[in-house]
PyMOL Python script that loads the backbone (N, CA, C, O; Angstrom):
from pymol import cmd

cmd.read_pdbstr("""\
ATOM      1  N   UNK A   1     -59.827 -90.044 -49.431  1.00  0.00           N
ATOM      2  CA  UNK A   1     -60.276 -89.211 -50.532  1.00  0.00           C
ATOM      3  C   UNK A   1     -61.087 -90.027 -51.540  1.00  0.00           C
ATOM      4  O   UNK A   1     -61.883 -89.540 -52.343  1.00  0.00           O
ATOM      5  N   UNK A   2     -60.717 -91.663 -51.373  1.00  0.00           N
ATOM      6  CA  UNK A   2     -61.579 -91.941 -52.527  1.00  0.00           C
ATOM      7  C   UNK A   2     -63.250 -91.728 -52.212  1.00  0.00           C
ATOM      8  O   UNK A   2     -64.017 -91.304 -53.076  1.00  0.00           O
ATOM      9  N   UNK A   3     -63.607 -92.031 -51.066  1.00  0.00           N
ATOM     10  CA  UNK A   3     -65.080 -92.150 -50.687  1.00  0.00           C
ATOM     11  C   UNK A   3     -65.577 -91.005 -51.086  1.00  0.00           C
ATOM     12  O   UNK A   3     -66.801 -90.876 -51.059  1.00  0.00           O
ATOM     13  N   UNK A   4     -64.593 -89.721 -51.627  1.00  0.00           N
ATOM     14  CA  UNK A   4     -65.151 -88.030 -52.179  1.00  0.00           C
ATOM     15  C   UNK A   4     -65.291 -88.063 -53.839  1.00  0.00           C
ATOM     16  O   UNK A   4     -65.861 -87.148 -54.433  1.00  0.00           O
ATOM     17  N   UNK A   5     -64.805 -89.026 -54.417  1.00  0.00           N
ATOM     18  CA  UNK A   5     -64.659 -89.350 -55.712  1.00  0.00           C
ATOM     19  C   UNK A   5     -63.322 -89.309 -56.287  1.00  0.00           C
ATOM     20  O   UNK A   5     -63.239 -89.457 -57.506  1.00  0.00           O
ATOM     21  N   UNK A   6     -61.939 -89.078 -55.394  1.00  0.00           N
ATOM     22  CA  UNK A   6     -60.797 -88.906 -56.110  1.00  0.00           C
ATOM     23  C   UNK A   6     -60.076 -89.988 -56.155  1.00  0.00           C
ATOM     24  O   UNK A   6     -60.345 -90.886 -55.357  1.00  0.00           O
ATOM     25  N   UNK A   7     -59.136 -90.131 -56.972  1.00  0.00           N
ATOM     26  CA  UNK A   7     -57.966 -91.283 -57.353  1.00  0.00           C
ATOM     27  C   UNK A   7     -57.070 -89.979 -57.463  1.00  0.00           C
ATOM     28  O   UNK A   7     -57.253 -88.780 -57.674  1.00  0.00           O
ATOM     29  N   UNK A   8     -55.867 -90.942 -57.176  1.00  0.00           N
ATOM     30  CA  UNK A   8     -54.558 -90.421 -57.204  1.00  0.00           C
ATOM     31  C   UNK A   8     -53.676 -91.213 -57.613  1.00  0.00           C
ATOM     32  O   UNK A   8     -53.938 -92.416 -57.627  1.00  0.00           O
ATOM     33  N   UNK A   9     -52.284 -90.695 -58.094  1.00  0.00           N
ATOM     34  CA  UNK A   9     -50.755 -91.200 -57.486  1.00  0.00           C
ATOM     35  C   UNK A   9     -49.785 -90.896 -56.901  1.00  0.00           C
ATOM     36  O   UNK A   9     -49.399 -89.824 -57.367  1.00  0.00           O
ATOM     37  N   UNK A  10     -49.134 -91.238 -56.105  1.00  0.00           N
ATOM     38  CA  UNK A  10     -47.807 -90.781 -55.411  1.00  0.00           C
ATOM     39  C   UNK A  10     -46.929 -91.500 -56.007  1.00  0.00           C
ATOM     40  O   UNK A  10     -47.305 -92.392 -56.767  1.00  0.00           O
ATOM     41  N   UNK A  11     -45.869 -91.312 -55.832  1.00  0.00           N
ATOM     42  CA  UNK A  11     -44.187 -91.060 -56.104  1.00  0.00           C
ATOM     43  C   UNK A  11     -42.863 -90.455 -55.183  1.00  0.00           C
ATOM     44  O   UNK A  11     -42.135 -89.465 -55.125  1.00  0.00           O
ATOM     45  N   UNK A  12     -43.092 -91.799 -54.495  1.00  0.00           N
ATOM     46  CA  UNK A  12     -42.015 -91.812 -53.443  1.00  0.00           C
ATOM     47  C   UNK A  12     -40.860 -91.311 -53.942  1.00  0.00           C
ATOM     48  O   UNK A  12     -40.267 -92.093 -54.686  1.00  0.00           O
ATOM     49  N   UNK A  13     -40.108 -89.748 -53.687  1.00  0.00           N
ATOM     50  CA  UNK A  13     -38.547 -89.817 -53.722  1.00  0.00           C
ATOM     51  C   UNK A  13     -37.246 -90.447 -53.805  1.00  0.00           C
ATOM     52  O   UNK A  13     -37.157 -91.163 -52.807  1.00  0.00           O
ATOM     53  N   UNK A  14     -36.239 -90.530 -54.472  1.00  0.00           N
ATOM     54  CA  UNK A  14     -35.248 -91.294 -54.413  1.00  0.00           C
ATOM     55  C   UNK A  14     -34.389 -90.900 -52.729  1.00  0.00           C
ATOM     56  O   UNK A  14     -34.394 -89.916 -51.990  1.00  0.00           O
ATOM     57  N   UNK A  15     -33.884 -91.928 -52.700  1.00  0.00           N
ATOM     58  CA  UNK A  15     -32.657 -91.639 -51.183  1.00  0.00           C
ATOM     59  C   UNK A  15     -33.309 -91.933 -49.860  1.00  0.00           C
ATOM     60  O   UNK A  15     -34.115 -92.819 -49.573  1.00  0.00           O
ATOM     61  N   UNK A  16     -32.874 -91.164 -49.257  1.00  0.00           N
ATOM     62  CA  UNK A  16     -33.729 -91.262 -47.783  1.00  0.00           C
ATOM     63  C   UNK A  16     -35.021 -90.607 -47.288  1.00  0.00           C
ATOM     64  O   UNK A  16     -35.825 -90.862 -46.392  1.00  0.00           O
ATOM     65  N   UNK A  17     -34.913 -89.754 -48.133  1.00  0.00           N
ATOM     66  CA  UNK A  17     -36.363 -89.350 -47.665  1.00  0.00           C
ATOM     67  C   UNK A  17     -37.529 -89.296 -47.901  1.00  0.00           C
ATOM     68  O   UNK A  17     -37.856 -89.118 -49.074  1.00  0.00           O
ATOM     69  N   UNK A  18     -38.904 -89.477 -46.529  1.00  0.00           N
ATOM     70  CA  UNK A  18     -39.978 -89.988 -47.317  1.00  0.00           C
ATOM     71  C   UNK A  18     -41.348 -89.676 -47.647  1.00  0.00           C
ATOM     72  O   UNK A  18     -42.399 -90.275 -47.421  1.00  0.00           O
ATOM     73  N   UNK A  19     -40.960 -88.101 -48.504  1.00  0.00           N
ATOM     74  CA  UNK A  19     -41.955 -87.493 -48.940  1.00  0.00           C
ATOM     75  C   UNK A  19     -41.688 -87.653 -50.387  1.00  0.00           C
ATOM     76  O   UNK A  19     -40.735 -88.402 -50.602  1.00  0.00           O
ATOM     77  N   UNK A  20     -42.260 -87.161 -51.445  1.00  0.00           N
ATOM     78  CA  UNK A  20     -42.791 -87.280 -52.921  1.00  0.00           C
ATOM     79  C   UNK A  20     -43.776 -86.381 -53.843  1.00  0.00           C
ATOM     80  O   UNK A  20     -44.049 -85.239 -53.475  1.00  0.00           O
ATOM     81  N   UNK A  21     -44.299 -86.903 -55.029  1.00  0.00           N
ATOM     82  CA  UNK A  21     -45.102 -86.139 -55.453  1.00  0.00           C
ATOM     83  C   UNK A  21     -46.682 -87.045 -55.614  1.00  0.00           C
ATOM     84  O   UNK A  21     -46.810 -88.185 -56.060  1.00  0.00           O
ATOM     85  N   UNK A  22     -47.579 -86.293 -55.189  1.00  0.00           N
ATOM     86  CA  UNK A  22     -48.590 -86.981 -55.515  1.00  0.00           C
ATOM     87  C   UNK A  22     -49.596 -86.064 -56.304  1.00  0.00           C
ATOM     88  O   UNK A  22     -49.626 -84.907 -55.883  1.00  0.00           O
ATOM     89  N   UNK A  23     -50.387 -86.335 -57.315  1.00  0.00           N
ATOM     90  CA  UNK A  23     -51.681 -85.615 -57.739  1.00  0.00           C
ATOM     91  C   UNK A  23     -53.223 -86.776 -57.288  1.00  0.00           C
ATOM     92  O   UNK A  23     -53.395 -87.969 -57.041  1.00  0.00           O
ATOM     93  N   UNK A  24     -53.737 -86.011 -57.352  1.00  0.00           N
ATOM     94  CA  UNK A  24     -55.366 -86.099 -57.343  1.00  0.00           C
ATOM     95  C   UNK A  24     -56.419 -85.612 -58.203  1.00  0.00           C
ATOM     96  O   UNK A  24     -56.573 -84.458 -58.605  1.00  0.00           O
ATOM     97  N   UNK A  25     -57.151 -86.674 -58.445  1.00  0.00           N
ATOM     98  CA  UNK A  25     -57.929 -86.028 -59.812  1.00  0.00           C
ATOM     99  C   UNK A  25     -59.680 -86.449 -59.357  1.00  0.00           C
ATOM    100  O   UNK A  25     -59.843 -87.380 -58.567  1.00  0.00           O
ATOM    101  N   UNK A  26     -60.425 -85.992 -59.697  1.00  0.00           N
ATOM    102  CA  UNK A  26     -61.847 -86.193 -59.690  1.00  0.00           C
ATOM    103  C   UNK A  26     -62.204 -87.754 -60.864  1.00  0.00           C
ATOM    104  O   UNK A  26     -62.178 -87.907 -62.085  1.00  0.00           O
ATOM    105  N   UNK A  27     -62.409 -88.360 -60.077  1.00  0.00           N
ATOM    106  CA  UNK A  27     -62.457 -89.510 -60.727  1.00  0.00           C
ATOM    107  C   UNK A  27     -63.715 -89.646 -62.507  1.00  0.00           C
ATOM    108  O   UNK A  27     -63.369 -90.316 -63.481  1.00  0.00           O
ATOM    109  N   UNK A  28     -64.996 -88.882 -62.450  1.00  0.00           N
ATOM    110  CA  UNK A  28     -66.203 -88.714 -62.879  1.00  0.00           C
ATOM    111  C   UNK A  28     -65.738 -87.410 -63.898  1.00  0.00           C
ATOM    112  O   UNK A  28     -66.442 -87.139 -64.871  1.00  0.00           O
ATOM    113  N   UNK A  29     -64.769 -86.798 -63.660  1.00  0.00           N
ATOM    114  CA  UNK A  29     -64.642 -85.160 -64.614  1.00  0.00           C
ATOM    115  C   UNK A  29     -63.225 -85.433 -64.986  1.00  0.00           C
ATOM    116  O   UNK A  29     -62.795 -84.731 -65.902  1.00  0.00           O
ATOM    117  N   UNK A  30     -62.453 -86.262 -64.492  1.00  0.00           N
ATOM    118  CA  UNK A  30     -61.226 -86.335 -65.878  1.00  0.00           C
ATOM    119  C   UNK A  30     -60.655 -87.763 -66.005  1.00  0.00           C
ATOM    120  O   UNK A  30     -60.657 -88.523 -65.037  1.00  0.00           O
ATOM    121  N   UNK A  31     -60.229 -88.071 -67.052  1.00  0.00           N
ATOM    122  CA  UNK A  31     -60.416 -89.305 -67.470  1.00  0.00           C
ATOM    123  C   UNK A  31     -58.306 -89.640 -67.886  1.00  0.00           C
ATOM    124  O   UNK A  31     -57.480 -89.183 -68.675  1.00  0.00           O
ATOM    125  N   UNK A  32     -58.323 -90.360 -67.112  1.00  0.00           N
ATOM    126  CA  UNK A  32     -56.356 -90.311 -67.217  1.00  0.00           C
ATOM    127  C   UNK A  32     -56.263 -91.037 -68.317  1.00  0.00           C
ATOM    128  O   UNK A  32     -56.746 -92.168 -68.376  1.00  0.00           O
ATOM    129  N   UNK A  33     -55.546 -90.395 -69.447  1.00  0.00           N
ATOM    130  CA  UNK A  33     -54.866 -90.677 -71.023  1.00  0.00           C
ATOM    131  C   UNK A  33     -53.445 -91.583 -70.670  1.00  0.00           C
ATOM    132  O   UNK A  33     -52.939 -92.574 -71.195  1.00  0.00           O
ATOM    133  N   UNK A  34     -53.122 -90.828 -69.655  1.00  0.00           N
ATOM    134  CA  UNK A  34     -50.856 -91.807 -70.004  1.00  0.00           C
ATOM    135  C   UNK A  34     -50.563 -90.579 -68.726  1.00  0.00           C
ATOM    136  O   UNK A  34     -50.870 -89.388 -68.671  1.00  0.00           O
ATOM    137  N   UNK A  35     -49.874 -91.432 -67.826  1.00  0.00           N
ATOM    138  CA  UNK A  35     -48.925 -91.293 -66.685  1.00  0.00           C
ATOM    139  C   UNK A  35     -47.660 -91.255 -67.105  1.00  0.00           C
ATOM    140  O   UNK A  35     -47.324 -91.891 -68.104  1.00  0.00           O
ATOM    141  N   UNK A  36     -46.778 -90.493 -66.389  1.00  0.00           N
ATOM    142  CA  UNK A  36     -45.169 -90.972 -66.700  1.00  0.00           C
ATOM    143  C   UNK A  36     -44.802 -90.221 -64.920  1.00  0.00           C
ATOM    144  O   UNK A  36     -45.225 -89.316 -64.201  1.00  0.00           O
ATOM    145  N   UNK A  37     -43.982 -91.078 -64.904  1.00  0.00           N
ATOM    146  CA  UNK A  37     -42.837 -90.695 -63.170  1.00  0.00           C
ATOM    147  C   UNK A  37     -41.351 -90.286 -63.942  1.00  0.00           C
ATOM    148  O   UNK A  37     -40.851 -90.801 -64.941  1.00  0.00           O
ATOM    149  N   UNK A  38     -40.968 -89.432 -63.295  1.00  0.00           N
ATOM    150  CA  UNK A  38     -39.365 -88.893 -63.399  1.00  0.00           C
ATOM    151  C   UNK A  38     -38.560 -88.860 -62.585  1.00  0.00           C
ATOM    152  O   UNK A  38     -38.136 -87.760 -62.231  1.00  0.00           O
ATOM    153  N   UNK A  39     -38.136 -89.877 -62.084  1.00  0.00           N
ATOM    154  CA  UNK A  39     -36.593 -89.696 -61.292  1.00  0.00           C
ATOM    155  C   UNK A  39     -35.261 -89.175 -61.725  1.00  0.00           C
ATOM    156  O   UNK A  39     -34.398 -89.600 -62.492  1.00  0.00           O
ATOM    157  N   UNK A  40     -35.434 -87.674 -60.666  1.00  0.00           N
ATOM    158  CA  UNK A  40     -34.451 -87.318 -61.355  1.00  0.00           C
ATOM    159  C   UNK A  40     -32.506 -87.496 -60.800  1.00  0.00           C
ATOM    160  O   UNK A  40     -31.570 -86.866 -61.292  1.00  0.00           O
ATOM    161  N   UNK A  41     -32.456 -88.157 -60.089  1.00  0.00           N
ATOM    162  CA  UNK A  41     -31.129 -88.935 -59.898  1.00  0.00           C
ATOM    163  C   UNK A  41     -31.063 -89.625 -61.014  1.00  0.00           C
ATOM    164  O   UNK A  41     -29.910 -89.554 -61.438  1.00  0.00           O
ATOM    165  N   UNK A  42     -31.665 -90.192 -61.627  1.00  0.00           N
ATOM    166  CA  UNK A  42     -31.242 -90.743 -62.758  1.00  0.00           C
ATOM    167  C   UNK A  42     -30.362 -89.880 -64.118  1.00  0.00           C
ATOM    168  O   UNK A  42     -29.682 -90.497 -64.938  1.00  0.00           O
ATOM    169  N   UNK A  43     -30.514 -88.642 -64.135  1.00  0.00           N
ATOM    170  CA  UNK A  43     -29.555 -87.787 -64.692  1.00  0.00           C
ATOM    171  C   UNK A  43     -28.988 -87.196 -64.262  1.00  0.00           C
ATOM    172  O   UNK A  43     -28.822 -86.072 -64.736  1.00  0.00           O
ATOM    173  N   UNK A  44     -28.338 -87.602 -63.087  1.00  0.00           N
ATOM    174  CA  UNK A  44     -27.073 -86.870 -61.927  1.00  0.00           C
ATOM    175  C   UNK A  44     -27.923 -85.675 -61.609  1.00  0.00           C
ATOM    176  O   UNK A  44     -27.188 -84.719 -61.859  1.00  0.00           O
ATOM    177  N   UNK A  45     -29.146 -85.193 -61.167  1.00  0.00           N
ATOM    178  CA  UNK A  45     -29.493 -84.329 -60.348  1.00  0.00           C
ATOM    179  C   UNK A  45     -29.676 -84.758 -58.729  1.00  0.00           C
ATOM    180  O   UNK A  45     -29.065 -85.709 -58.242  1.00  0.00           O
ATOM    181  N   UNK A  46     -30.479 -84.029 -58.078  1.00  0.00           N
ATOM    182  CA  UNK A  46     -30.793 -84.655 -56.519  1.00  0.00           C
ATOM    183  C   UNK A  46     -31.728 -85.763 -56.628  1.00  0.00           C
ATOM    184  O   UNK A  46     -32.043 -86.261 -57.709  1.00  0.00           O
ATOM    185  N   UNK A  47     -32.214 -86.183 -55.380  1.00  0.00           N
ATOM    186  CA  UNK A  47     -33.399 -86.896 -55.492  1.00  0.00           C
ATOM    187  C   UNK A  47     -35.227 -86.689 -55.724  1.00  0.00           C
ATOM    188  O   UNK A  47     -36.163 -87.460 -55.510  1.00  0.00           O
ATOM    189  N   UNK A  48     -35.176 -85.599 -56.134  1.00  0.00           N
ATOM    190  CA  UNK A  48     -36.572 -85.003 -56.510  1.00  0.00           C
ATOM    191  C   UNK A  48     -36.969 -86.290 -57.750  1.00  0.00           C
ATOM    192  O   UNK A  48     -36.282 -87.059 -58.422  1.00  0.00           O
ATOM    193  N   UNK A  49     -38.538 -86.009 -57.601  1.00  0.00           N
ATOM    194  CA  UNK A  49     -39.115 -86.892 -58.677  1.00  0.00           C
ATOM    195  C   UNK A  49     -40.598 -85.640 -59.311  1.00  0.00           C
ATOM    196  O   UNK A  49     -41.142 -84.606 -58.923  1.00  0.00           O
ATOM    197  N   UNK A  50     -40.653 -86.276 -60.075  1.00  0.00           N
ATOM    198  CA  UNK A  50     -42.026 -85.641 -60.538  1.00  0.00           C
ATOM    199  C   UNK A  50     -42.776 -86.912 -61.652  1.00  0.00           C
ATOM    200  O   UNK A  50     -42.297 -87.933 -62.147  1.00  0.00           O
ATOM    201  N   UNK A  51     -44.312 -86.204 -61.755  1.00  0.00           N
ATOM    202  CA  UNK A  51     -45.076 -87.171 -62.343  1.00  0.00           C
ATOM    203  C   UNK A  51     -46.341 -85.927 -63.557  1.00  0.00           C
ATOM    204  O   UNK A  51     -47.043 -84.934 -63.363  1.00  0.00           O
ATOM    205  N   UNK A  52     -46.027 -86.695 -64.575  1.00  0.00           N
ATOM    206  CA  UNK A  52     -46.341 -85.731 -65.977  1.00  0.00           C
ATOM    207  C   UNK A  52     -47.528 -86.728 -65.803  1.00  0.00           C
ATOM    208  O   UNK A  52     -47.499 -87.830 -65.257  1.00  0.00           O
ATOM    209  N   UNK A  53     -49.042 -85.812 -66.651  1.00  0.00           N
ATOM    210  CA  UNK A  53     -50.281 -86.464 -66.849  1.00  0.00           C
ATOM    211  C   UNK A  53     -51.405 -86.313 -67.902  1.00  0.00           C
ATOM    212  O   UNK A  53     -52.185 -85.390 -67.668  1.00  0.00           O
ATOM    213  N   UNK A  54     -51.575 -86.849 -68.722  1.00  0.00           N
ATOM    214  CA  UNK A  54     -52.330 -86.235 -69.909  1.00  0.00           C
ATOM    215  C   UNK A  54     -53.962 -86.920 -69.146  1.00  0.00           C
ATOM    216  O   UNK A  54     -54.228 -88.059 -68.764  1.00  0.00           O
ATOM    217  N   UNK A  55     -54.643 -85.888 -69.159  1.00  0.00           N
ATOM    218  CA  UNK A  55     -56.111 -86.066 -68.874  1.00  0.00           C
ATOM    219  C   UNK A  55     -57.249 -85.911 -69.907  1.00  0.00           C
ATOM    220  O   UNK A  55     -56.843 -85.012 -70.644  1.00  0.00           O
ATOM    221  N   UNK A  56     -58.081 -86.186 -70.211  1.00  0.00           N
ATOM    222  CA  UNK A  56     -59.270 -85.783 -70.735  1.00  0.00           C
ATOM    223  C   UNK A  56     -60.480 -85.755 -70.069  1.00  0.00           C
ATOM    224  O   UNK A  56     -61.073 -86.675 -69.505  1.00  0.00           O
ATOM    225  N   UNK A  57     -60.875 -84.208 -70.241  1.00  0.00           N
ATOM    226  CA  UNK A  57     -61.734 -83.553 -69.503  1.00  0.00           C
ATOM    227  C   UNK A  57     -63.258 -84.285 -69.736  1.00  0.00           C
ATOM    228  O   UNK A  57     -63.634 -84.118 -70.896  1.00  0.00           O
ATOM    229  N   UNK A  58     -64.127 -84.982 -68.980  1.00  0.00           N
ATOM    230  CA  UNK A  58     -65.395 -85.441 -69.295  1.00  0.00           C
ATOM    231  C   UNK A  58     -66.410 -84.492 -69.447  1.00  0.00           C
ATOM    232  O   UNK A  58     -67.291 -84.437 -68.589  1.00  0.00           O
ATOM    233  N   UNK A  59     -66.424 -83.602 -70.581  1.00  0.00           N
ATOM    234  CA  UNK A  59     -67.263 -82.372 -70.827  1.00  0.00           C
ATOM    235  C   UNK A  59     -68.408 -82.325 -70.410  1.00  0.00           C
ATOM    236  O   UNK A  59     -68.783 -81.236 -69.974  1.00  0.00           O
ATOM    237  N   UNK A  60     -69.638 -83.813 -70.391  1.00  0.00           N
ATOM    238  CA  UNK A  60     -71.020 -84.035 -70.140  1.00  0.00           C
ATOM    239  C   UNK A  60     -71.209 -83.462 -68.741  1.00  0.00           C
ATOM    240  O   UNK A  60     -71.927 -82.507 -68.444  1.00  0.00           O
ATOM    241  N   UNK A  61     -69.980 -84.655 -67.422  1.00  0.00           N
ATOM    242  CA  UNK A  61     -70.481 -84.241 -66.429  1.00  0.00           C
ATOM    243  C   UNK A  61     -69.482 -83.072 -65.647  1.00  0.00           C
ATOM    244  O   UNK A  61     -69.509 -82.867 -64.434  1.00  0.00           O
ATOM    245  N   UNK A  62     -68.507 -82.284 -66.730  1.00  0.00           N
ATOM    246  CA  UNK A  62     -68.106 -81.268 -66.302  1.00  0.00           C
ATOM    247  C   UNK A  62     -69.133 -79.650 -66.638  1.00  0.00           C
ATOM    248  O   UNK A  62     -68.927 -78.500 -66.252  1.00  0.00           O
ATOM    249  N   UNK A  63     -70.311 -80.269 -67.560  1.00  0.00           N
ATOM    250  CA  UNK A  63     -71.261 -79.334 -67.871  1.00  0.00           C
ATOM    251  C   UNK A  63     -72.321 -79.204 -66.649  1.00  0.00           C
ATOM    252  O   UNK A  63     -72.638 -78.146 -66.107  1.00  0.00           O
ATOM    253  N   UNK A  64     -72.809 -80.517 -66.323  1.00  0.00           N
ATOM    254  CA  UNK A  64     -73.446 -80.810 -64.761  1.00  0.00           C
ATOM    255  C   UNK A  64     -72.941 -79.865 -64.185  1.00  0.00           C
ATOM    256  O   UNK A  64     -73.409 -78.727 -64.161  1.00  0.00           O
ATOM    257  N   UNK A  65     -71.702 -80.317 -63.539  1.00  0.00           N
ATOM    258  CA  UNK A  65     -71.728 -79.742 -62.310  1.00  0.00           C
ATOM    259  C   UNK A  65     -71.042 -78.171 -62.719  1.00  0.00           C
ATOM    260  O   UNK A  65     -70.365 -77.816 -61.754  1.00  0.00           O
ATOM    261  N   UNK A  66     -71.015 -77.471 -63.462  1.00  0.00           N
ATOM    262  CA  UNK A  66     -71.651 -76.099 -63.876  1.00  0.00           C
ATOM    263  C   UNK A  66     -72.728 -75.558 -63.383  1.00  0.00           C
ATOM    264  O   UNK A  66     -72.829 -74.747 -62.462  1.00  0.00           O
ATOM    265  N   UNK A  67     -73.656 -76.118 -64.140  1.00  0.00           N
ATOM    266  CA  UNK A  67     -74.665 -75.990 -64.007  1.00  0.00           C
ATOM    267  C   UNK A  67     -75.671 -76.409 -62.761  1.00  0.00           C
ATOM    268  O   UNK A  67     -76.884 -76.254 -62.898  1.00  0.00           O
ATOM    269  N   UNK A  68     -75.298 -76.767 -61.949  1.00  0.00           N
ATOM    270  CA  UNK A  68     -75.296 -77.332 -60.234  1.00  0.00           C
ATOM    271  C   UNK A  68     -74.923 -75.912 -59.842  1.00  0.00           C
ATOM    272  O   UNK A  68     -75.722 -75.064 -59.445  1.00  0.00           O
ATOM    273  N   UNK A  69     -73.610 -75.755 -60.001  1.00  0.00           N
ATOM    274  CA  UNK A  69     -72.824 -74.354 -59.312  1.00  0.00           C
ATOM    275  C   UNK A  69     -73.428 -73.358 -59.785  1.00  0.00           C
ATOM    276  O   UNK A  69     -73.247 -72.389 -59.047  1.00  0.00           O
ATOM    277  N   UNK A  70     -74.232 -73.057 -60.896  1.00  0.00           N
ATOM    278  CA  UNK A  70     -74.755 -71.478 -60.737  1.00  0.00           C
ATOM    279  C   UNK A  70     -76.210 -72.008 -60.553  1.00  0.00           C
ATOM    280  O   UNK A  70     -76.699 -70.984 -60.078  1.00  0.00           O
ATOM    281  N   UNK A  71     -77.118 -72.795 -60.594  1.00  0.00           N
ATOM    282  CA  UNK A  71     -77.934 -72.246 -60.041  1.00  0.00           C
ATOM    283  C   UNK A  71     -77.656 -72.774 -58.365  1.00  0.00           C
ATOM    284  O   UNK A  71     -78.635 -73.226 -57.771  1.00  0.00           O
ATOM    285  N   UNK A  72     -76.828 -72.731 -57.914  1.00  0.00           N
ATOM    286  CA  UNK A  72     -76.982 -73.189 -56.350  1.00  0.00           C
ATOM    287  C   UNK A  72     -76.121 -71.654 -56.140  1.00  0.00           C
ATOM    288  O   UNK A  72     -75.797 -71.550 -54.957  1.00  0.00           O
ATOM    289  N   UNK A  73     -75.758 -70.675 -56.818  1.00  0.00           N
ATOM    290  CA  UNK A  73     -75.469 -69.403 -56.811  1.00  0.00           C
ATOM    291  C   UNK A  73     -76.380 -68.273 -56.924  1.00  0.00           C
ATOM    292  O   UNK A  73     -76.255 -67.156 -56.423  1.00  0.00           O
ATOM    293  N   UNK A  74     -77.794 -68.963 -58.033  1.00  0.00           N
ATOM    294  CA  UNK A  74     -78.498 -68.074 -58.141  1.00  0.00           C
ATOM    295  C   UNK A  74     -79.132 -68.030 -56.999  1.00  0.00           C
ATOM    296  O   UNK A  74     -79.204 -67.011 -56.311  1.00  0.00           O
ATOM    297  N   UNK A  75     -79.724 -69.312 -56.661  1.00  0.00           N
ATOM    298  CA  UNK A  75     -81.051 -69.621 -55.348  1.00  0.00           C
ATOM    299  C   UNK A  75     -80.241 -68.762 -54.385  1.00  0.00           C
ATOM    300  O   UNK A  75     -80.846 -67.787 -53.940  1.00  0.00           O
ATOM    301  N   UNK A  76     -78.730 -68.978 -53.898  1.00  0.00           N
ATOM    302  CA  UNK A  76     -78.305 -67.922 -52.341  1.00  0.00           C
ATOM    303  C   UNK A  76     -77.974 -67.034 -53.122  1.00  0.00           C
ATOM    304  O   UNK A  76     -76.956 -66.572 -52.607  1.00  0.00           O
ATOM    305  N   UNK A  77     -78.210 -66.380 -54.221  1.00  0.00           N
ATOM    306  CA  UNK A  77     -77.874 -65.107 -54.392  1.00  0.00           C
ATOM    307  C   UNK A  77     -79.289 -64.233 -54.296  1.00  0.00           C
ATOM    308  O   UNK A  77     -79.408 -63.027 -54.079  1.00  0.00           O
ATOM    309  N   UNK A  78     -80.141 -65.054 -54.486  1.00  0.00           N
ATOM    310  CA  UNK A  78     -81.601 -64.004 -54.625  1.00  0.00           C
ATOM    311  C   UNK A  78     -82.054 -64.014 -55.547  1.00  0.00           C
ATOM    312  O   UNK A  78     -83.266 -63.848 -55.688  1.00  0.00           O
ATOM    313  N   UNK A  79     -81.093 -64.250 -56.670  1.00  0.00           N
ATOM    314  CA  UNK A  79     -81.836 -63.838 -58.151  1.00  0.00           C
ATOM    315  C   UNK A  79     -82.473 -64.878 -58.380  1.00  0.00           C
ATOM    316  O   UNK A  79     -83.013 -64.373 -59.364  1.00  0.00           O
ATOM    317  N   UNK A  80     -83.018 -66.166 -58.351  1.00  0.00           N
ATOM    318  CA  UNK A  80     -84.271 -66.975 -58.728  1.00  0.00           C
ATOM    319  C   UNK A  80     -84.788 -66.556 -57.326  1.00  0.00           C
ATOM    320  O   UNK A  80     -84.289 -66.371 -56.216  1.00  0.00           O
ATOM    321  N   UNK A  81     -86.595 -66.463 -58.152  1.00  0.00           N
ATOM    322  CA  UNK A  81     -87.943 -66.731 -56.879  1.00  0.00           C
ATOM    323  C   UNK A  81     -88.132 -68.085 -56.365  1.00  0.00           C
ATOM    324  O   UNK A  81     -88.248 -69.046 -57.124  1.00  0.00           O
ATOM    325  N   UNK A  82     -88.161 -68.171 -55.231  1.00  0.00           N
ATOM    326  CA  UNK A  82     -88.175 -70.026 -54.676  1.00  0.00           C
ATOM    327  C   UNK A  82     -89.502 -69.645 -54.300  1.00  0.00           C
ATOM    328  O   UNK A  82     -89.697 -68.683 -53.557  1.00  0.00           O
ATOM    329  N   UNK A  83     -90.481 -70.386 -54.799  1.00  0.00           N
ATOM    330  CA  UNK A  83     -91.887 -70.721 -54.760  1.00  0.00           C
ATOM    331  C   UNK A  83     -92.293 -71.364 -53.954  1.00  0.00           C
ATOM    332  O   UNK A  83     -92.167 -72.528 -54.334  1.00  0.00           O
ATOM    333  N   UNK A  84     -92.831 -71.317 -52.800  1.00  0.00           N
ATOM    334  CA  UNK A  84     -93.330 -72.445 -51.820  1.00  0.00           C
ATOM    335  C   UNK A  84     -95.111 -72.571 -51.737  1.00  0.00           C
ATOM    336  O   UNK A  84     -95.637 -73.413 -51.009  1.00  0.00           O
TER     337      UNK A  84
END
""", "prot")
cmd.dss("prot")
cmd.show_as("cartoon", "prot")
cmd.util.cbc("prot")
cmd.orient("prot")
């Protein structure tokens, strides 16, 4: 996924088993503020975990690629004339 532009993290489960939580973010459109992981065996529940994420949205090139997406909506929709 990185060669698509994403970063991530995972968060291996407590105990035996070996699945978890992972997110994925667009590396160029959000900008990671503060991570936190939660194991929750640590307060006498099961072994589930989770992972909290404060992001900030990169407005410039989240305006781009807007603006990519409708006119690459207008051109296959018909509504702009393509001039040749």
């Amino acid at each position: 996924m990185r060669n698509k532009g994403y970063i991530g993290s995972f968060k291996r489960r407590t105990g035996e088993a070996m699945d978890g939580c992972a997110i994925f973010w667009k590396e160029n459109l959000f900008c990671l503020l503060e991570g936190e992981s939660i194991e929750f065996k640590g307060f006498g529940l099961r072994d589930n975990v989770a992972q909290l994420f404060v992001f900030e949205v990169e407005l410039m090139m989240l305006k781009e690629v807007a603006m990519h997406l409708l006119l690459h909506f207008l051109l296959t929709a018909g509504k702009i004339p393509v001039v040749s």
